[in-house]
Rosetta silent file (secondary structure, phi, psi, omega in degrees, C-alpha in Angstrom):
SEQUENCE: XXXXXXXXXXXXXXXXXXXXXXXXXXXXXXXXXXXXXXXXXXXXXXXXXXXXXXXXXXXXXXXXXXXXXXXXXXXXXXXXXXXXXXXXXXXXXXXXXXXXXXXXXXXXXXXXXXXXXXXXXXXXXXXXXXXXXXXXXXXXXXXXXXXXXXXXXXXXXXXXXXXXXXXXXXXXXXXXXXXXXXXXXXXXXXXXXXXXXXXXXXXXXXXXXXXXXXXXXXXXXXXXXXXXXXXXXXXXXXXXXXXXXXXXXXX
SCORE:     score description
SCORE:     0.000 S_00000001
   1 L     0.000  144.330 -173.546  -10.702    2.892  -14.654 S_00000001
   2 L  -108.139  118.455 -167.429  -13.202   -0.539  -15.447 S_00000001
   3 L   -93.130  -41.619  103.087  -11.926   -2.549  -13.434 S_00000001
   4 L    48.196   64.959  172.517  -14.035   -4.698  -15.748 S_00000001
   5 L    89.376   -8.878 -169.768  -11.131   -7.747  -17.161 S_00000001
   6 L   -72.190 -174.301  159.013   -7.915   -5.753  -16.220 S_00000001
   7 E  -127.704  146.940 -125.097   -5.486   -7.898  -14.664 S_00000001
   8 E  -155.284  116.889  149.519   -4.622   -6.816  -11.065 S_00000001
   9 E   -87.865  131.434  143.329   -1.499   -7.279   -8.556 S_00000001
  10 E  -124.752  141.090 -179.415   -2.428   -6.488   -5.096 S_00000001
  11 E   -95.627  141.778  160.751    0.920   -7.074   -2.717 S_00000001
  12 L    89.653   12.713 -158.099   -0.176   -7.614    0.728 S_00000001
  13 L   -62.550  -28.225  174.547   -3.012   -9.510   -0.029 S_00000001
  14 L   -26.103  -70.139  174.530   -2.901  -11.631    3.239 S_00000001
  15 L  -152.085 -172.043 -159.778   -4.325   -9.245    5.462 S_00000001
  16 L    38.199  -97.843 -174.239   -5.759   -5.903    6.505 S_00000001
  17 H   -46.931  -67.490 -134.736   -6.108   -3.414    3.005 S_00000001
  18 H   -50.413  -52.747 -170.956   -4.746   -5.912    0.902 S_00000001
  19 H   -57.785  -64.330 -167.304   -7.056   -8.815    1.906 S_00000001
  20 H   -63.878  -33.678   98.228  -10.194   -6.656    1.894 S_00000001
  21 H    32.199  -86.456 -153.920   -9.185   -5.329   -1.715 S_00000001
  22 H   -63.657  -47.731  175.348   -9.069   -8.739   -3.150 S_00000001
  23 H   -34.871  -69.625 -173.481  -12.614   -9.464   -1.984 S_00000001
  24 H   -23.825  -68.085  176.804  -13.743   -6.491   -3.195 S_00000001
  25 H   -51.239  -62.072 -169.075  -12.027   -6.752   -6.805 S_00000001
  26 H   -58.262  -12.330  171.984  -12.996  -10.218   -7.510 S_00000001
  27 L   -94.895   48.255  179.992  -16.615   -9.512   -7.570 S_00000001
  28 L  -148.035   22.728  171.435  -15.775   -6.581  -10.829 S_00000001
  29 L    35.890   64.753 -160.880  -14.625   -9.889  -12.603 S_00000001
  30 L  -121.480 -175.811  175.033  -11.031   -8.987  -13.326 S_00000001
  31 E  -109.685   92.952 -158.514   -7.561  -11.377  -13.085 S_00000001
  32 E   -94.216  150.677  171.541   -6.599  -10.733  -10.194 S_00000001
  33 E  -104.599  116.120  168.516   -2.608  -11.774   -8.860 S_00000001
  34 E  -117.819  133.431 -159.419   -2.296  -12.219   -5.244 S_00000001
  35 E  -125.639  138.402  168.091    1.260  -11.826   -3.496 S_00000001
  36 L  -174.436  137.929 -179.746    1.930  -12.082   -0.021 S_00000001
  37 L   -32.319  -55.854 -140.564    4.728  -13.775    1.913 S_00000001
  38 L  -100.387   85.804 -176.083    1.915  -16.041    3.771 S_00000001
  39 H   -73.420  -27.944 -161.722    0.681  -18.893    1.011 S_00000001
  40 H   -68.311  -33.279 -142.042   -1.628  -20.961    2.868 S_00000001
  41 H   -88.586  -55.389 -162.975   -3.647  -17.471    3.376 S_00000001
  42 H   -35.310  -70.349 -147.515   -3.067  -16.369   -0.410 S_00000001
  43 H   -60.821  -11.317 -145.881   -4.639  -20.340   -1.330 S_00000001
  44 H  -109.052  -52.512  166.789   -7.427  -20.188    1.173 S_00000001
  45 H   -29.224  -55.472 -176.801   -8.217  -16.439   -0.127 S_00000001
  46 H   -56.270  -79.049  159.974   -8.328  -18.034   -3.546 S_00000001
  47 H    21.826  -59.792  159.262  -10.276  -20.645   -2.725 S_00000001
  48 H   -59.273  -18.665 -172.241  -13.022  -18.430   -1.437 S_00000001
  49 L  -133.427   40.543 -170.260  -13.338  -16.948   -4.300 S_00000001
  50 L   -70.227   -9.784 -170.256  -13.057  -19.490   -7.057 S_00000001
  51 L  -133.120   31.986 -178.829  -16.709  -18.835   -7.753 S_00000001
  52 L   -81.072  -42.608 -177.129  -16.816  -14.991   -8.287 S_00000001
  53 L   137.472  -11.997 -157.377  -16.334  -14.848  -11.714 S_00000001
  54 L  -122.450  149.071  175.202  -12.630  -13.583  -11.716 S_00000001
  55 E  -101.165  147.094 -161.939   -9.428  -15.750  -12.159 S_00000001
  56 E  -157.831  130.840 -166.265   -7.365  -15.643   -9.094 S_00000001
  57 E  -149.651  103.085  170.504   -3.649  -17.002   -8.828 S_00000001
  58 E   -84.597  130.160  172.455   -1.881  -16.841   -5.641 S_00000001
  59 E  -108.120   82.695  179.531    2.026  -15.762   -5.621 S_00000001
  60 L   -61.358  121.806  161.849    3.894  -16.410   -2.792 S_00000001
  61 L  -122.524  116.742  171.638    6.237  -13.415   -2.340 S_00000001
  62 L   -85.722  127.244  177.012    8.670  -11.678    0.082 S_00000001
  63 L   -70.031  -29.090  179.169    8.852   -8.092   -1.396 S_00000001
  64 L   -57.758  -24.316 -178.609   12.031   -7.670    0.395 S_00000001
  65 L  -118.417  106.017 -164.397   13.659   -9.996   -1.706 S_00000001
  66 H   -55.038  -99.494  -45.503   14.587   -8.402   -4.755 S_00000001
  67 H  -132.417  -48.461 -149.454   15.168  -11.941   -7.154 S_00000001
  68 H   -78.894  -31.239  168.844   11.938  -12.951   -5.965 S_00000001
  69 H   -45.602  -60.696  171.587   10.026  -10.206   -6.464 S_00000001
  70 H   -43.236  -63.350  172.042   11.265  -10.051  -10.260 S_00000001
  71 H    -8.435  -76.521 -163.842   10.392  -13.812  -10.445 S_00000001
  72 H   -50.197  -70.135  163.917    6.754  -13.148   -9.227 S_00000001
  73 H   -63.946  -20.988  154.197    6.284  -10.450  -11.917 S_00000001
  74 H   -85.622  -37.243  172.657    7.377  -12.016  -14.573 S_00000001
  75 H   -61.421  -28.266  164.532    5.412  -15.146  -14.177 S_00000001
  76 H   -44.048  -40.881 -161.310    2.498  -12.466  -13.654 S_00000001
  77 H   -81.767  -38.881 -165.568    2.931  -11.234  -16.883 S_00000001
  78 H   -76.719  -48.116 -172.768    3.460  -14.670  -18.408 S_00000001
  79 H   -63.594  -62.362 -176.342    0.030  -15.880  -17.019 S_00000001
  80 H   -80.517  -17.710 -174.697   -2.126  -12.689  -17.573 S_00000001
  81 L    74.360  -48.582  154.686    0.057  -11.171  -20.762 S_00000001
  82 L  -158.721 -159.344  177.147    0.639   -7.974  -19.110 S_00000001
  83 L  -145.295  108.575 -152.653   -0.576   -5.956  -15.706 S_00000001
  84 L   -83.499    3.771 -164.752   -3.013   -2.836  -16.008 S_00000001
  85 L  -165.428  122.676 -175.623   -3.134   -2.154  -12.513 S_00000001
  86 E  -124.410  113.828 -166.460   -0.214   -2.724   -9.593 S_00000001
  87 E   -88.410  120.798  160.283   -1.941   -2.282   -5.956 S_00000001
  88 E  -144.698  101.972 -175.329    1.133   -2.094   -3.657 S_00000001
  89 L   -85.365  -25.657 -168.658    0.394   -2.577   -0.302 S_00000001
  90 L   -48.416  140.695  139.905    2.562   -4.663    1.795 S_00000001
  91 L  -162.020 -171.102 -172.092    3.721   -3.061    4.736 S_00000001
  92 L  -126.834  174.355  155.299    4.775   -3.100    8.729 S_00000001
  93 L  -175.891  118.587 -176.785    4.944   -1.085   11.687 S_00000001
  94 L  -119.068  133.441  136.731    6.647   -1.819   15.053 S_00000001
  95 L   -22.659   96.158 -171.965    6.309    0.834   17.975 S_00000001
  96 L   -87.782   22.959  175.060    9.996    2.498   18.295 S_00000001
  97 L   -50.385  124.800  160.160    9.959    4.018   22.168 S_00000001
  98 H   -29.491  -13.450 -166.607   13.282    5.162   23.053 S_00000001
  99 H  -112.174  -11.228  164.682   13.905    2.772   25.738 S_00000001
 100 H  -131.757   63.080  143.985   13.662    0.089   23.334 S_00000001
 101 L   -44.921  133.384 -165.440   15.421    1.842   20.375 S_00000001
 102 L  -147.898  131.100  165.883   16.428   -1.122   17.744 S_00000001
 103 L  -108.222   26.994  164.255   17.620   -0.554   14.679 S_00000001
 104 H   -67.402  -62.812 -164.475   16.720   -4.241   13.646 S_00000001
 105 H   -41.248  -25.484 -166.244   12.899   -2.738   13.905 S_00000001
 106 H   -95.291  -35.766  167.663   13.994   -0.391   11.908 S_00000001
 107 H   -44.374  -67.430 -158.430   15.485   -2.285    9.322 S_00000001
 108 H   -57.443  -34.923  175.787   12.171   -4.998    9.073 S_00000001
 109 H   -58.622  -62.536 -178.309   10.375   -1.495    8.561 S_00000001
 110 H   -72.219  -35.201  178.354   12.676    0.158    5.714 S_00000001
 111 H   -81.048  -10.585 -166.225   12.722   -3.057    3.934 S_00000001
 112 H  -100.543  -66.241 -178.076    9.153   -3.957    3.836 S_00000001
 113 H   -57.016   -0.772  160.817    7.945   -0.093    3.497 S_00000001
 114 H  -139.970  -57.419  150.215   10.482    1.162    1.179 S_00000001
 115 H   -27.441  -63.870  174.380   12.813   -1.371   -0.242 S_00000001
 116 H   -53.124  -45.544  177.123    9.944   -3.628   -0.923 S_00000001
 117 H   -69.421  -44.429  170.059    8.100   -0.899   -2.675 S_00000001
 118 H   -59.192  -51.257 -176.576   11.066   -0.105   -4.797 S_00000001
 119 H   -50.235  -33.188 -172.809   11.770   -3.434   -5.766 S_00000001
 120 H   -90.612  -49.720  170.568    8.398   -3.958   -7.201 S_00000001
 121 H   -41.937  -42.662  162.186    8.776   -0.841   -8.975 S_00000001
 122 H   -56.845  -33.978  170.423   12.074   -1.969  -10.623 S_00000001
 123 H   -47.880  -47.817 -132.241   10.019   -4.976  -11.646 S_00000001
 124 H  -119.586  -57.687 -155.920    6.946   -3.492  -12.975 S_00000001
 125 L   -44.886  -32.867 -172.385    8.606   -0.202  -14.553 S_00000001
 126 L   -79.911  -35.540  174.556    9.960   -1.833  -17.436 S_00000001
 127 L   -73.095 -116.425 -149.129    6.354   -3.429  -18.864 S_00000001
 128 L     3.406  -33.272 -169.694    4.468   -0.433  -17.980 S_00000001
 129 L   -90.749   -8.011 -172.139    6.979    1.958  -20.039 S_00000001
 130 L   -95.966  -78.289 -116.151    7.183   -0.740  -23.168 S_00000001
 131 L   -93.949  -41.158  167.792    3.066   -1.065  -22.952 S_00000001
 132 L    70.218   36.153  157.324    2.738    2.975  -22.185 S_00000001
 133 L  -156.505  177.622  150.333   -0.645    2.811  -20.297 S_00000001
 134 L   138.326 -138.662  177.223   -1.806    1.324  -16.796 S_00000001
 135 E   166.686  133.680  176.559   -1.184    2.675  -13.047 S_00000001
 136 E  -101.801  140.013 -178.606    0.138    2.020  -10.487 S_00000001
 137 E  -142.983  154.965  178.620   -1.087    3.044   -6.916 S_00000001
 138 E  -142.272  132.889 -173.531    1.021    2.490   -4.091 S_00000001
 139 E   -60.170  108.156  157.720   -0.201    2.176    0.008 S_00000001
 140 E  -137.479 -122.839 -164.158    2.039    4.826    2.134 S_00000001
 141 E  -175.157  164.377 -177.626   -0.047    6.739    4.705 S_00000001
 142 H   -70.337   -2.010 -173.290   -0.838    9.932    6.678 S_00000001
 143 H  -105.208   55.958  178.929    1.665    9.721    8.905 S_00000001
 144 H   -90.452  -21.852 -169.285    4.407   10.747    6.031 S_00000001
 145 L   -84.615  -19.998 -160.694    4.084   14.545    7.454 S_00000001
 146 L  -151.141 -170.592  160.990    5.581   14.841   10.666 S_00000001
 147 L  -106.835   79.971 -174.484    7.520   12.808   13.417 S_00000001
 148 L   -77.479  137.563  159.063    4.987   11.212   15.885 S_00000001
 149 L   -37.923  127.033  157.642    6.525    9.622   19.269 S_00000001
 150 L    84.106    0.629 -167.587    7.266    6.342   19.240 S_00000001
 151 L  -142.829   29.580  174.387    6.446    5.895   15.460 S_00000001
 152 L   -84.314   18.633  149.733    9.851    7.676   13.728 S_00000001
 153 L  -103.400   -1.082 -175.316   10.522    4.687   11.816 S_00000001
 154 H   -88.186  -61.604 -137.676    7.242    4.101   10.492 S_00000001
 155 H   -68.992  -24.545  153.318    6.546    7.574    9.885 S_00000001
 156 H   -62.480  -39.819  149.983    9.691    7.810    7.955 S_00000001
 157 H   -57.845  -35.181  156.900    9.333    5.146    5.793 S_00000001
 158 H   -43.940  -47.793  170.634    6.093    6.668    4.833 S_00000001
 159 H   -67.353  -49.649  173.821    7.429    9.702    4.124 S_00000001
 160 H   -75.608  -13.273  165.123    9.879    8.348    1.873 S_00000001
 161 H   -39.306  -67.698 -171.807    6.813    5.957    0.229 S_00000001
 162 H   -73.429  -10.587  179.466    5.172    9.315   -0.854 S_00000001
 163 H   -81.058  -76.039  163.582    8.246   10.949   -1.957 S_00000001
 164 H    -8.462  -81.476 -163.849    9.121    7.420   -4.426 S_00000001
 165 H   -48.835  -62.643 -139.976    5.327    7.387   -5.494 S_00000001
 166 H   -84.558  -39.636 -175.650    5.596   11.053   -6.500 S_00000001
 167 H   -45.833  -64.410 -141.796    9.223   11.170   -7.933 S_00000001
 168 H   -87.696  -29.794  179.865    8.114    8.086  -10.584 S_00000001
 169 H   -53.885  -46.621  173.946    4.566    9.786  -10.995 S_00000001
 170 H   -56.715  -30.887 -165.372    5.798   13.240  -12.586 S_00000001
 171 H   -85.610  -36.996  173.621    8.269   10.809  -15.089 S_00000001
 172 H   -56.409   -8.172 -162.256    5.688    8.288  -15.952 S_00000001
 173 H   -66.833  -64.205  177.926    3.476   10.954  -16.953 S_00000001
 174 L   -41.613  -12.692 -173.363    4.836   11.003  -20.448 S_00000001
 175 L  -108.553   27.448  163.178    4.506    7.123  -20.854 S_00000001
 176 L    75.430    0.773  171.392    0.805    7.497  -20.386 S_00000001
 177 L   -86.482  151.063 -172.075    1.278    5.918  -17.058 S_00000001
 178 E  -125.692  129.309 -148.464   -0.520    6.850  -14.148 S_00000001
 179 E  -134.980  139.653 -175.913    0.824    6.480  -10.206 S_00000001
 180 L  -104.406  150.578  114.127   -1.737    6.773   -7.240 S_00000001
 181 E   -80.061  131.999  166.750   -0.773    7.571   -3.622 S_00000001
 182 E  -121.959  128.855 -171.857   -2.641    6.230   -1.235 S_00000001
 183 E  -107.635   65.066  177.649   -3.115    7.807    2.269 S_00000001
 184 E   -53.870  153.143  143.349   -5.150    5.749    4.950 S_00000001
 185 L   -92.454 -158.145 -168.792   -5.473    7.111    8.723 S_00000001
 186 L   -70.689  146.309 -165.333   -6.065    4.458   10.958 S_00000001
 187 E  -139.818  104.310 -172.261   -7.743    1.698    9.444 S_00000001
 188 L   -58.334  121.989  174.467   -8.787   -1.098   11.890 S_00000001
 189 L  -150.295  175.233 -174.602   -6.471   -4.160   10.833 S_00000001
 190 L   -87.097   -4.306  165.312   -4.133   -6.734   12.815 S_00000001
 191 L   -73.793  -78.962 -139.205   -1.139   -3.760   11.961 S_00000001
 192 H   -69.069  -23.870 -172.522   -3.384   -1.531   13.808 S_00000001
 193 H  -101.338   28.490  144.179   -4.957   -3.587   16.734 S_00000001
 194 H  -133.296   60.757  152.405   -1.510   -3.808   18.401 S_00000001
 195 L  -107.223  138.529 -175.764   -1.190    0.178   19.207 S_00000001
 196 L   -95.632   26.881 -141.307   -1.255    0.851   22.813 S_00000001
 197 L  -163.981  122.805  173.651   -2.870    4.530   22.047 S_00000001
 198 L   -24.956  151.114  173.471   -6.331    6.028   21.191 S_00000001
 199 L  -152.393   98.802 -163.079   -6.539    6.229   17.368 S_00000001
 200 L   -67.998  161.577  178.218   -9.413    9.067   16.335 S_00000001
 201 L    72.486   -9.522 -178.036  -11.154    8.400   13.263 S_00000001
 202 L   -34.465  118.681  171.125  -10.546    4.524   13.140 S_00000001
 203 E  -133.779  148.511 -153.850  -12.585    3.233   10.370 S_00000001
 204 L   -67.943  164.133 -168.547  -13.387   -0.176    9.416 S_00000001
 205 H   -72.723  -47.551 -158.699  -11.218   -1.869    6.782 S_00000001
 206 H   -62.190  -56.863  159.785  -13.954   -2.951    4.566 S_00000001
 207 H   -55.152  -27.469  176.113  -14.841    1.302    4.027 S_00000001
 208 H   -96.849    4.310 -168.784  -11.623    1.693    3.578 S_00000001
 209 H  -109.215  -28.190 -176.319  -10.659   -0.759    0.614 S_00000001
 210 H   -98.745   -8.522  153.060  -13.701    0.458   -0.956 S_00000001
 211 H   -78.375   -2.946  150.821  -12.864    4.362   -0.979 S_00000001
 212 H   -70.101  -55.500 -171.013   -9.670    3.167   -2.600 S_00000001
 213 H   -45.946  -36.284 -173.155  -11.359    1.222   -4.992 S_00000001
 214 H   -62.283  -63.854  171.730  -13.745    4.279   -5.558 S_00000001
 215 H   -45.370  -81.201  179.290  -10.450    6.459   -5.678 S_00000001
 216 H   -29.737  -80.718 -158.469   -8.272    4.153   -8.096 S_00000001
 217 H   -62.168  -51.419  168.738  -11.458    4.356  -10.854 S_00000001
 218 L   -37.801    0.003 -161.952  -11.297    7.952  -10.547 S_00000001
 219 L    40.307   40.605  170.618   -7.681    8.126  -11.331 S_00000001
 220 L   -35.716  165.405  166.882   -6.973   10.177   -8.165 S_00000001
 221 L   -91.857  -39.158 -155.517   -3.165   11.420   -7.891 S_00000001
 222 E  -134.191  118.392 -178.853   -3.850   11.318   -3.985 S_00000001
 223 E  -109.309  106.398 -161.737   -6.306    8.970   -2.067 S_00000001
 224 E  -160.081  113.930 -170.673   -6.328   10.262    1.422 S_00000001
 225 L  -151.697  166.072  -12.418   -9.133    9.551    4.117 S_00000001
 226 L  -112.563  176.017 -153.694  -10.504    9.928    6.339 S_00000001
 227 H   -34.625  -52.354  168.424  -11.540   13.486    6.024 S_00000001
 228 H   -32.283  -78.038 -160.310  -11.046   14.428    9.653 S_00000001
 229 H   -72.569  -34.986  172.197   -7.820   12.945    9.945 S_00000001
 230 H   -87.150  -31.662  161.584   -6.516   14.515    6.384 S_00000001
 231 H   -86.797    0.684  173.840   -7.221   18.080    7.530 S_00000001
 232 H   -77.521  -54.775 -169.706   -5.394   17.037   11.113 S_00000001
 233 H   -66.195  -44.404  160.260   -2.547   15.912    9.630 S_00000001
 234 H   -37.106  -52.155 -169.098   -2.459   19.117    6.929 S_00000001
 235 H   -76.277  -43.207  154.200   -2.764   21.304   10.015 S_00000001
 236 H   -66.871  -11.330  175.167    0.296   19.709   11.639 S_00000001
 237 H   -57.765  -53.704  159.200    2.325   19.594    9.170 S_00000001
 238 L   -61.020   -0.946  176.814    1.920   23.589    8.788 S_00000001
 239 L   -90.551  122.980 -171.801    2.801   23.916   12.552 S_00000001
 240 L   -56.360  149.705  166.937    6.011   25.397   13.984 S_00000001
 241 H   -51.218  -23.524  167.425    7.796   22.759   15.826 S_00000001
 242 H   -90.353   -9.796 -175.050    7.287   23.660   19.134 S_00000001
 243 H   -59.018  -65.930 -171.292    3.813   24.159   18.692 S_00000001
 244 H   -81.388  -13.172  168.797    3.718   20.354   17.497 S_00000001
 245 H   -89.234  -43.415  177.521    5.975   18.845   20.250 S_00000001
 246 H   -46.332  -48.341  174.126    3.592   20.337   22.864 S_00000001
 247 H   -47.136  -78.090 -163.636    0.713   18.925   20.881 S_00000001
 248 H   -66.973  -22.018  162.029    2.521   15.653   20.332 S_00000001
 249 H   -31.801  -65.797 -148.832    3.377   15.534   23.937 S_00000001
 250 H   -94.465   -5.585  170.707    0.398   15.647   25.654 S_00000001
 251 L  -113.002    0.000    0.000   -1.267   12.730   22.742 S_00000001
């Protein structure tokens, strides 16, 4: 994919992926739409980059809220005429230790990280299948395989992320559409710099928005880095359970 003039959603644009993304994109002169709950950031983002070359339109959105979400994409559509590319990143992650089990955290988690992603998919599903090309890549994450301590509600929503992404990818295939997963490890961001716990492999955000970008024009199925950290997670995955609660134990 030429990134080259498309018109562009990235969700989440505010901060971590999302943010470093929209830099990126705006210098490959495209239209890009940026949604994120947090407008001041979205305007200030624009702002910076009013002289790239690229039209840039900030959309304040909560993905969680289904009305608004529609809202957002249709005025997308209305501005730009349609949208060849839907980045969808927004997400959370609060620390779940038993001793503070909540199932608010767990809610603000399933709605931003699964809800939210479905919602933009009911949005977006309907151009994409009338227009019969683009692609959609959607943000889940490596920890979709297993149940790490202290991280079952993230790692669940993840898991159901990549299950969604994969589900709509086999049906879109006939409407010429094409659906990315994308699978970060840790990727130093302001999600990531409040973990109390080593995190191997960390790599900087700015490497990591551009092996998506690198990934997305390849039309990847599966974006998943880095390399270390994608045969770690493969190898646990494949582990009997007690095997991986000792393991998980003792990390």
């Amino acid at each position: 994919m030429n990134f080259s003039n498309k018109n562009i959603l990235v969700t989440g644009a505010s901060s971590g992926i999302g943010y470093s993304l929209v830099k990126k994109l705006a210098a490959e002169k495209c239209n890009l739409a940026l949604a994120a709950r947090r407008e001041e950031i979205l305007d200030e983002l624009a702002g910076q980059l009013k002289n790239t070359g690229s039209k840039i339109i900030a959309f304040p959105c909560d993905v969680t809220i289904k009305e608004e979400v529609k809202r957002t994409i249709d005025e997308i559509v209305n501005q730009f005429g349609s949208i060849d590319l839907a980045i969808l990143n927004s997400g959370v992650s609060t620390r779940s230790p038993i001793n503070f089990y909540n199932s608010d955290d767990a809610k603000k988690i399933f709605d931003v990280n699964v809800i939210g992603l479905v919602n933009c998919l009911e949005a977006l599903l309907p151009y994409y299948i009338k227009n019969r090309k683009g692609i959609i890549a959607g943000v889940s994450s490596l920890a979709d395989g297993r149940g790490f301590p202290k991280s079952g509600f993230y790692c669940a929503s993840k898991a159901a992320a990549s299950l969604i992404l994969e589900s709509v990818r086999i049906e879109l295939a006939e409407h010429n559409v094409k659906v990315i997963t994308v699978k970060p490890g840790f990727v130093k961001t302001p999600m990531t710099g409040k973990n109390d716990f080593k995190m191997p492999f960390l790599m900087d955000v700015e490497k990591a928005a551009q092996i998506i970008m690198d990934g997305i024009k390849k039309e990847k199925r599966i974006i998943q880095f880095p390399l270390p950290t994608v045969l770690g997670a493969k190898i646990l995955k494949m582990l009997p359970d007690s095997i991986f609660d000792l393991i998980a134990k003792r990390t």
